[in-house]
C-alpha positions in Angstrom: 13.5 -28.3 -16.2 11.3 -31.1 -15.2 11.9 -31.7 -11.3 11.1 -35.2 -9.6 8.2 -35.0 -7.2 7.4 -37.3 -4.3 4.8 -39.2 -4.7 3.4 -39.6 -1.1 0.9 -36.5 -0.3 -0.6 -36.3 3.0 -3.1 -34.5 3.8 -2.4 -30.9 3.8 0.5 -31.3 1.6 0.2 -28.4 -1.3 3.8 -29.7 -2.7 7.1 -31.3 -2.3 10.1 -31.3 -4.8 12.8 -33.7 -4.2 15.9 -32.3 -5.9 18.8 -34.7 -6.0 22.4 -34.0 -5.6 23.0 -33.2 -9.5 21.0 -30.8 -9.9 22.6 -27.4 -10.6 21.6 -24.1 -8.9 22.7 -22.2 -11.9 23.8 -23.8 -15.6 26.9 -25.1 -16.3 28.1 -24.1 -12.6 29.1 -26.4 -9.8 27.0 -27.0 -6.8 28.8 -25.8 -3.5 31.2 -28.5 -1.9 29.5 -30.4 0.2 25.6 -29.1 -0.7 24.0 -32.8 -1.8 20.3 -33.3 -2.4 17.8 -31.5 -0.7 13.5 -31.3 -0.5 11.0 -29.0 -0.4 7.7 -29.5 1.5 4.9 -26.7 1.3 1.7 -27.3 3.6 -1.3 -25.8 4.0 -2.1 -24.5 7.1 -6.0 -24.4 6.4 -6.0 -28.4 6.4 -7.5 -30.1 9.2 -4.4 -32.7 9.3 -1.6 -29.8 8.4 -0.3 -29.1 11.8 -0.3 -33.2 13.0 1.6 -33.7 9.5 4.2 -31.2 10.4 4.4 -31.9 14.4 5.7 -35.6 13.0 8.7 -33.9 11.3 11.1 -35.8 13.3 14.3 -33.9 12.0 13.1 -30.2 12.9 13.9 -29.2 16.9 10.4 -28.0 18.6 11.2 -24.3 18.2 10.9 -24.5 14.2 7.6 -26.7 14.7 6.3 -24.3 16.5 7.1 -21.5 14.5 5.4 -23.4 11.5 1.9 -24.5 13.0 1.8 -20.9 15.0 -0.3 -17.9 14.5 2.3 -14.6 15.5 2.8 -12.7 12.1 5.6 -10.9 13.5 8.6 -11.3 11.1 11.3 -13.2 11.9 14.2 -15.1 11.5 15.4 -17.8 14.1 18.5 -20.3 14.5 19.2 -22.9 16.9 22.2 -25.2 15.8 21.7 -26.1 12.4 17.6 -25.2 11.8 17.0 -22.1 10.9 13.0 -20.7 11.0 10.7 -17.9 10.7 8.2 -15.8 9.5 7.8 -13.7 6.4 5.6 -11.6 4.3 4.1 -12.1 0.7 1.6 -10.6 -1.1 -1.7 -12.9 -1.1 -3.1 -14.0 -4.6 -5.6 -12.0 -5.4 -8.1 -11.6 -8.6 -7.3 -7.8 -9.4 -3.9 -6.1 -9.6 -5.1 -3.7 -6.9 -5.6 -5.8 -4.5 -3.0 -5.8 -2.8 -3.3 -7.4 0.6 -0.2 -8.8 2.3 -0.2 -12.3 4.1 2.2 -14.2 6.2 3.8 -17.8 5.4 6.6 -19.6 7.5 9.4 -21.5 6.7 11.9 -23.9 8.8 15.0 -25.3 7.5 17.8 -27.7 7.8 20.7 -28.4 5.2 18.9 -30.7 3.6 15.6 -30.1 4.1 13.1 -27.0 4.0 9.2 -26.6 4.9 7.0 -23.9 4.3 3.6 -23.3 5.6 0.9 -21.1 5.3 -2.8 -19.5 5.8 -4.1 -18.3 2.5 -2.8 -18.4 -1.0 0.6 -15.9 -1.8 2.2 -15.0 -4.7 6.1 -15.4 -3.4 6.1 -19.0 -3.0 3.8 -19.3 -6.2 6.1 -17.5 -8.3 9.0 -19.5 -6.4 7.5 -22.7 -7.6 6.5 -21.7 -10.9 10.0 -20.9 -11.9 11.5 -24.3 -11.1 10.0 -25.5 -13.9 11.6 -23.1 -16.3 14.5 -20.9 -14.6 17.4 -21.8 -12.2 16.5 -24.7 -9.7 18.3 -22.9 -6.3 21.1 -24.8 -4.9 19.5 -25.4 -1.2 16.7 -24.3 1.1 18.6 -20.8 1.8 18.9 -19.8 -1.7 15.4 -20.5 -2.3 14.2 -18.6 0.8 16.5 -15.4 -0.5 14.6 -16.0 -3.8 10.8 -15.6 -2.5 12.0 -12.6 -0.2 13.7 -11.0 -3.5 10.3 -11.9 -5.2 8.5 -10.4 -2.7 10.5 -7.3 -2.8 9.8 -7.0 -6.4 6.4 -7.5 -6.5 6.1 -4.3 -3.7 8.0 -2.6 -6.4 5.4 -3.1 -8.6 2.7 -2.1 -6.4 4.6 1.2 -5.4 4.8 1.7 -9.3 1.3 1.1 -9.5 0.3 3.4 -6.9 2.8 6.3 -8.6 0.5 5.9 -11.7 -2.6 6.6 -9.5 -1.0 9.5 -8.0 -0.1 10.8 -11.5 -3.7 10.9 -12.5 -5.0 12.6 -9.0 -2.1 15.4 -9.5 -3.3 16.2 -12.7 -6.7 16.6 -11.3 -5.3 18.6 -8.8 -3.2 21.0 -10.8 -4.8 21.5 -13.7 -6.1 24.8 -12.9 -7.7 25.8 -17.0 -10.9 24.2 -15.8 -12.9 23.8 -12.8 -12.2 20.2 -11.2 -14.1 18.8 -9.1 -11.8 17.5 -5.9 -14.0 15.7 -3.7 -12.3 12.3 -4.9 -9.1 13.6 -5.3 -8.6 13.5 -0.9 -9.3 9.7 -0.4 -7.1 9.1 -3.1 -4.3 10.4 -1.7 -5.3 8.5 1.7 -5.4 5.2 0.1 -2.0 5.7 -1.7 -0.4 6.6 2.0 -2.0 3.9 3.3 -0.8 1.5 0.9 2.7 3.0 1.0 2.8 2.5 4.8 1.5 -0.8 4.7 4.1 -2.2 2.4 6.5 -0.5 4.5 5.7 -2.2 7.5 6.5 -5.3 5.6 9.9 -4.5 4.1 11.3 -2.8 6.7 11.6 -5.7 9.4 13.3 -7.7 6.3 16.3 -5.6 5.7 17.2 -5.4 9.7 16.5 -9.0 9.6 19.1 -9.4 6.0 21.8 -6.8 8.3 21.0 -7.9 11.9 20.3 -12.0 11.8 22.8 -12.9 9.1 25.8 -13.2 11.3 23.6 -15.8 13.3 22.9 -18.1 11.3 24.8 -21.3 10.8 27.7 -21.5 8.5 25.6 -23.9 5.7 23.0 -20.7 5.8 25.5 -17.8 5.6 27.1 -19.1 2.4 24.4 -17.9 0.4 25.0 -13.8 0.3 21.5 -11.7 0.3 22.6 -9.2 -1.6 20.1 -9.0 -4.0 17.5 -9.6 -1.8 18.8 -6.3 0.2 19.7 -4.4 -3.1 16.2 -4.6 -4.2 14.2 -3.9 -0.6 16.5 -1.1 -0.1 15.2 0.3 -3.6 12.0 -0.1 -2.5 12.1 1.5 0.9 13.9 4.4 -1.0 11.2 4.3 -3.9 8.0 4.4 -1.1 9.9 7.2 1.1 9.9 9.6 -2.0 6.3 8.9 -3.4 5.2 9.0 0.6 6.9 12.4 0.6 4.9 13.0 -2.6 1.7 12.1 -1.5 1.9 14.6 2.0 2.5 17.4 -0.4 0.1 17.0 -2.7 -2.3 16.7 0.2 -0.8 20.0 1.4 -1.5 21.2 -2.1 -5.1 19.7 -1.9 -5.5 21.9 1.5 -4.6 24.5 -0.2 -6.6 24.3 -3.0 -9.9 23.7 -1.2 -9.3 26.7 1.4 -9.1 28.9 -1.8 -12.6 27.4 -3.1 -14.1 28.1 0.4 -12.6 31.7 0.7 -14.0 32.4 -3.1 -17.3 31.6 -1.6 -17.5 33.5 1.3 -16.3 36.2 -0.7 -19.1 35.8 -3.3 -21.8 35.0 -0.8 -20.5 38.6 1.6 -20.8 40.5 -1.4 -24.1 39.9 -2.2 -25.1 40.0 1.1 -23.5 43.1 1.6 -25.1 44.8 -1.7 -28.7 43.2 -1.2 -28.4 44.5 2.7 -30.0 48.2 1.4 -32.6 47.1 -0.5 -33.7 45.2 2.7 -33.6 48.2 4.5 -35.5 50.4 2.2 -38.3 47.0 1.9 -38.4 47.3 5.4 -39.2 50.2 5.6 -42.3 50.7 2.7 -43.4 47.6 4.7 -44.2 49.1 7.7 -48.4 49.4 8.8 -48.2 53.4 9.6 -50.1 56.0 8.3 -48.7 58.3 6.0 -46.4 56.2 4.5 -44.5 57.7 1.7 -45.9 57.2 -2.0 -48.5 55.0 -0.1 -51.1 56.7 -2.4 -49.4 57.7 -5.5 -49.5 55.8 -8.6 -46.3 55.1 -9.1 -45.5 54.3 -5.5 -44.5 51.0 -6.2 -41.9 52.6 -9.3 -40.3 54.9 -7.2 -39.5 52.2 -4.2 -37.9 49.8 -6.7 -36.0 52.7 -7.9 -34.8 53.5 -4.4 -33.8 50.0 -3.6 -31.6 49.7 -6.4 -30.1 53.5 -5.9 -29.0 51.8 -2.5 -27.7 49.1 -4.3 -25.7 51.0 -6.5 -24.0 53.3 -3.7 -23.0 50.1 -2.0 -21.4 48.7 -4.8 -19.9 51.9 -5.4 -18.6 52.8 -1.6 -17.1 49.2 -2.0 -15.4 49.7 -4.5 -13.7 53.1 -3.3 -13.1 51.3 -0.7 -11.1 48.9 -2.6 -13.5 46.3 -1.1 -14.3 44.7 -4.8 
């Protein structure tokens, strides 16, 4: 669907969408009685002339301007009368699928108006924008903010999918038990994917209390729009990080394990020989002391006879060890 832009662009400006009165939120369904034409204006924060552009917003109360020109990234959702504001995450737009770093963009809102802001490029409001041209066109700035925060809860989704297939690969490193592995990567691998997981969480979490806790405060234009969706899908994904978090400690339990075994082999092998060679050492010792009269210090076969001593020694060691059931 082809959407009307405006034409003026101030400075810091990344977009604005006007969409009028007939336009449907979904096809062949009615717009919601008394929802007319409302516009979208999407600034970036980096500009220079941003902030003075949105400080002239003479509609917004100064608690929503503020909230859009601040720096807090605590996530939030305010109301005051009829403007609604806050702070949410996103996932920034990055060159490589894992890179994953997540980023903060504000929003205020009236019935017939909403503005979004941010730092640094996100996917949310990307994807948001992308699909006006080609999906649904939402019926007013509250649908469209329960769209990004459903977007955004699908792309963490993804990344906790993502992260499952990098786990799969290290627990088959780890398990595989037919042929020596080498583990030393296998550790930080589990770190990062804990890391990850708990960094993602930090982000959902504060949206579903904020979907349960904030809805009932909202105005009555904002609560017509339900959030189910939005809450189905960030519940999944809480649920989906809490069992591949779970995962992830265990396998590091398993890693633990692993390496104590490897250490205790070695000890083992390195006491053995130490133990067996500790004889020999003693009987070298011994032909290596500067006295006189030193056994076989004059014979021929002196030398012979001490190597066959040593490894006599050797051979009772090995022996008393293993009647002692030491081998």
């Amino acid at each position: 669907m082809d959407l009307p832009e405006t034409s003026g662009r101030p400075d810091g400006l990344a977009w604005a969408v006007a969409f009028p009165p007939d336009v449907r939120p979904v096809a062949g369904e009615p717009r919601p009685p008394g929802q007319g034409g409302w516009d979208w204006l999407h600034y970036d924060l980096v500009h220079s002339r941003a902030r003075a552009a949105i400080e002239a917003e003479p509609v917004f109360p100064p608690f929503a301007l503020r909230l859009l020109t601040g720096t807090d990234e605590t996530p939030r959702i305010v109301s005051d009368g009829e403007a609604v504001a806050g702070v949410l995450p996103s996932f920034a737009r990055t060159s490589g699928p894992d890179q994953q770093e997540i980023v903060w963009w504000r929003f205020a809102m009236l019935p017939g108006r909403l503005i979004t802001a941010r730092r640094r490029p996100m996917r949310s409001l990307a994807d948001v924008w992308s699909a006006l041209r080609t999906g649904p066109v939402p019926g007013g700035p509250m649908e469209l903010l329960d769209g990004a925060i459903t977007d955004f809860a699908r792309d963490a989704r993804r990344r906790v999918a993502a992260l499952e297939d990098s786990l799969d690969s290290a627990e088959d490193t780890l398990l595989d038990r037919s042929l020596p592995a080498d583990l030393s990567g296998v550790g930080p691998r589990f770190g990062l994917v804990r890391r990850d997981l708990t960094d993602i969480k930090r982000a959902l979490t504060p949206l579903v209390r904020l979907l349960d806790e904030d809805a009932e405060e909202l105005p009555a234009w904002a609560k017509q729009i339900p959030h189910d969706a939005a809450r189905t899908v960030l519940v999944g994904a809480l649920e989906e990080i809490a069992a591949l978090h779970d995962r992830a400690r265990a396998l590091q339990d398993e890693l633990t394990t692993r390496l104590a075994e490897e250490t205790n082999r070695r000890l083992y092998i390195v006491s053995v020989v130490t133990t067996v060679v500790m004889p020999a050492t003693l009987v070298v010792g011994f032909f290596g002391m500067n006295t006189g009269g030193l056994l076989w210090a004059n014979h021929n076969w002196g030398t012979a006879f001490a190597a066959a001593v040593c490894l006599v020694a050797m051979l009772g060691t090995l022996l008393l060890m293993r009647w002692k059931r030491l081998l």
